[in-house]
C-alpha positions in Angstrom: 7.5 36.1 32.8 4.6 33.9 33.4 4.2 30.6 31.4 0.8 32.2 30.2 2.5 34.9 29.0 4.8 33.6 27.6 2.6 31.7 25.8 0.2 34.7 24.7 3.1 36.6 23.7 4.4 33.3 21.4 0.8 33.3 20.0 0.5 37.0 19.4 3.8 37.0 17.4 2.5 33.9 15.1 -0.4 36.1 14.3 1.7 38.7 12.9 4.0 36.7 11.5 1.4 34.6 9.8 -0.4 38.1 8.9 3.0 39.7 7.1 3.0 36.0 5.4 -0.4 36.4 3.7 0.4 40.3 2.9 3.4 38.8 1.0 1.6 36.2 -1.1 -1.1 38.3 -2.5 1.6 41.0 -2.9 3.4 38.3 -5.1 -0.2 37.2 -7.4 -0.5 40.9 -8.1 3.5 41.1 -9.3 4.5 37.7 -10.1 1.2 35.9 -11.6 -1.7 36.3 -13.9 -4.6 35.7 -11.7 -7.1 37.7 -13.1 -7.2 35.7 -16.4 -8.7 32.7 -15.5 -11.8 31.6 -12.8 -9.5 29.5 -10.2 -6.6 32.2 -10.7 -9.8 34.8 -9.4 -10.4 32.5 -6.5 -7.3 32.4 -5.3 -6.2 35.4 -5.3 -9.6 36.7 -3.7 -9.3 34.0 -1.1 -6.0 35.1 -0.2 -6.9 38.4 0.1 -9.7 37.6 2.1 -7.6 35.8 4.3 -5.1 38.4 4.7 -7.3 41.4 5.9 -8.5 39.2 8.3 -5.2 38.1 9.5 -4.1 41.9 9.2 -7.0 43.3 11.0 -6.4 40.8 13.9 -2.5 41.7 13.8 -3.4 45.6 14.2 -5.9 44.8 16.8 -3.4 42.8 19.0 -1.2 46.2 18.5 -3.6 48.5 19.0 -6.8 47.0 21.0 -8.1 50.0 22.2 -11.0 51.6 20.4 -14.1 51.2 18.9 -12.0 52.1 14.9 -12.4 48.4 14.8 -16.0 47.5 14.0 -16.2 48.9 10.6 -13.2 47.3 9.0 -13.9 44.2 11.0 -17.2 43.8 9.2 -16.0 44.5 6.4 -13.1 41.6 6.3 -15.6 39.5 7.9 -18.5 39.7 5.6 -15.9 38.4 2.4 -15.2 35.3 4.0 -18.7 33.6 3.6 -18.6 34.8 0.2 -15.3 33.6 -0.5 -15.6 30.3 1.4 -19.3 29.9 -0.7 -17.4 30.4 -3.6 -14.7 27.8 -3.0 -17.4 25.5 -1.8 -19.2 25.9 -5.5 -15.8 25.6 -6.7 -15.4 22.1 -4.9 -19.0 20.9 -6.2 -18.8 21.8 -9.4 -15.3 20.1 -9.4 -16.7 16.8 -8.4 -19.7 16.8 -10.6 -18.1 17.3 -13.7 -15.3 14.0 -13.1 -18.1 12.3 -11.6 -19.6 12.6 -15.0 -16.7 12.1 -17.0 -16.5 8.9 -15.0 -19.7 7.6 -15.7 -19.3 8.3 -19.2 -16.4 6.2 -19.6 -18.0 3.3 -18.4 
């Protein structure tokens, strides 16, 4: 085996690996946790989920590359992660300006 392939096959297997991982945490919120109760337990869990079909999608696609199946779901998994990244970015703001207030009020 060729050090490239070695290395693509190393790579490929992290992907899955990494895939099953993010399958398993949002499988968890939905048993384990209460995320739909408040706004940042919502984030997270659509975040991870986000992050998941992604990963899942690219997974299948290193399993199965052939075919043009692909291009709907793709869009689909791709086309949540500006939302969901927009989101978190409002998140962040929103975050900042309230202790940034807070701090100037205790001044």
């Amino acid at each position: 085996m060729a050090e490239g392939d070695l290395v693509h096959l190393i790579g490929s297997l992290l992907v899955v690996v990494t895939a099953l991982l993010a399958i398993a945490c949002v499988a968890a919120q939905v048993l384990l946790a209460r995320w739909w109760e408040t706004s940042a337990g919502r984030h997270v869990f659509a975040f991870q989920a986000v992050l998941a079909a992604c990963l899942s999608l690219w997974a299948v696609r290193l399993l199965f590359p052939a075919g043009d199946w692909f291009q709907i779901p793709r869009l689909v998994a791709f086309a949540l992660v500006p939302w969901v990244l927009a989101w978190r970015f409002l998140i962040i703001v929103q975050t900042w300006r309230t202790r940034r207030r807070q701090r100037e009020e205790h001044r």
